[in-house]
N, C-alpha and C positions, 0 to 999 in steps of 0.2 A: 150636125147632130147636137143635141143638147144633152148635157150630160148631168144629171143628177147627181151628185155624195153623198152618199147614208150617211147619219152623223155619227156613225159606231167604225167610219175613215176623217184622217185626216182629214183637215180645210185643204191641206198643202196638194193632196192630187186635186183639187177644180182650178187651185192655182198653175198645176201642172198640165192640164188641160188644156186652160185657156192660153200658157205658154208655147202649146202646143198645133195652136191652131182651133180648137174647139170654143171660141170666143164665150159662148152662151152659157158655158157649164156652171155650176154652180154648187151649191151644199144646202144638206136641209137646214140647217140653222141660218144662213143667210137669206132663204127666203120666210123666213118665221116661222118654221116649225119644229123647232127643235123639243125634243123629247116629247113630239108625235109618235102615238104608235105607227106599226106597222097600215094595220087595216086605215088606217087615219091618212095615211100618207095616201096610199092606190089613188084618189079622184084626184087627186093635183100630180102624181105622176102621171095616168094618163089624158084627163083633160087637158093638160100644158104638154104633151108629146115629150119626154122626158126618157130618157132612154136612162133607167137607176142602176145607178154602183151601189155592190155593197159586200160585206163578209160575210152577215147573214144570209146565206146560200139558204137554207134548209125552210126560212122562215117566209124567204118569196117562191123559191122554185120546189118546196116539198123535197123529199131524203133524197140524196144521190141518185140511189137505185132506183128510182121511182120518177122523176121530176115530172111534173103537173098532177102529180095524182093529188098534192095538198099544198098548202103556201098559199099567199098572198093573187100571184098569177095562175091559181087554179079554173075559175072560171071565167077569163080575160080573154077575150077573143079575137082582141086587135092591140098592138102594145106595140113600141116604141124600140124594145129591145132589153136586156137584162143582163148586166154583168155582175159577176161572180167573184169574187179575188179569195183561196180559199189558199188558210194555211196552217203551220202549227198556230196551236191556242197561245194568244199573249203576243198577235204579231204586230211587231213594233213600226215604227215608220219608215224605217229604210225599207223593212220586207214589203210595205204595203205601195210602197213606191216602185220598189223592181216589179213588183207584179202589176200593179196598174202602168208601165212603162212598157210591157208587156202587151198589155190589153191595146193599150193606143199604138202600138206598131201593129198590131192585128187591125184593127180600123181602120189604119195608112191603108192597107192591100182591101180588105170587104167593108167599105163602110155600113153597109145595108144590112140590120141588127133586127129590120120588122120582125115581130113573130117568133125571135130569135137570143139563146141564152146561150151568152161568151162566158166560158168558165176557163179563166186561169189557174191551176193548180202547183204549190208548192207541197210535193208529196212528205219531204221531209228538210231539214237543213242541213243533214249531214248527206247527203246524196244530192239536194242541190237542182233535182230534175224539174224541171215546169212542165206541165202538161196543160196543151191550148187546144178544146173543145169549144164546139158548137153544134146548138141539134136547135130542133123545132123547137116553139111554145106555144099552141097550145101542140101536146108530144105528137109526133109523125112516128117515133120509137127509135128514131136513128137519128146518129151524127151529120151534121151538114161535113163539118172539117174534123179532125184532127192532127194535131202536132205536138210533138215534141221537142224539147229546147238544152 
């Protein structure tokens, strides 16, 4: 799996990635596009098969409640996969690394991300709960998994 980093995460998860097994992974500033927009980025995530990390939830998969109805993967009809690491506002690098630690033990067990948006949630810091989703993209209306942690 090749794993993209929005540049709005650390460098240190593609580091953590490819520590991980995912040799290919990378970040958008190391392949040249850093402070690409969003729309700018879609042809080089999916022409180069790119399965994109990011915290900007809202901006690729459209509001919570809603995903595919607007964002970046709104009318993308074959993708790579899309993850999500969503937290309180301001989350620092430890947060952003337990949850993408997270994400990659969710990949150990389902690698196959086709079609598909892995959403990590840190509901709050002071309750500590993750919550690990996965549904369609483009939307079926339902979750493939969930879990709680």
């Amino acid at each position: 799996m090749r794993l993209l980093i929005d540049e709005c995460l650390s460098e240190d998860l593609a580091k953590l990635a490819r520590e991980r097994g995912h040799l290919e992974a990378s970040h958008v500033r190391w392949i040249g596009k850093g402070g690409a927009k969003d729309w700018e980025l879609m042809p080089v995530i999916l022409e180069d098969d790119w399965t994109f990390v990011t915290k900007n939830s809202i901006d690729f998969r459209g509001p919570a409640n809603a995903p595919g109805g607007s964002g970046e993967y709104v009318d993308i009809d074959l993708h790579a996969g899309l993850i999500c690491l969503n937290g309180p506002v301001g989350m620092d690098l430890d947060m952003q690394v337990e949850l993408f630690e997270v994400a990659l033990d969710d990949l150990d067990t389902q690698s196959d991300l086709v079609n598909q948006v892995l959403e990590i949630t840190l509901s709050s810091e002071i309750d500590a709960d993750i919550r690990i989703v996965r549904y369609a993209l483009p939307a079926e209306g339902r979750p493939v998994t969930t879990e709680e942690s």
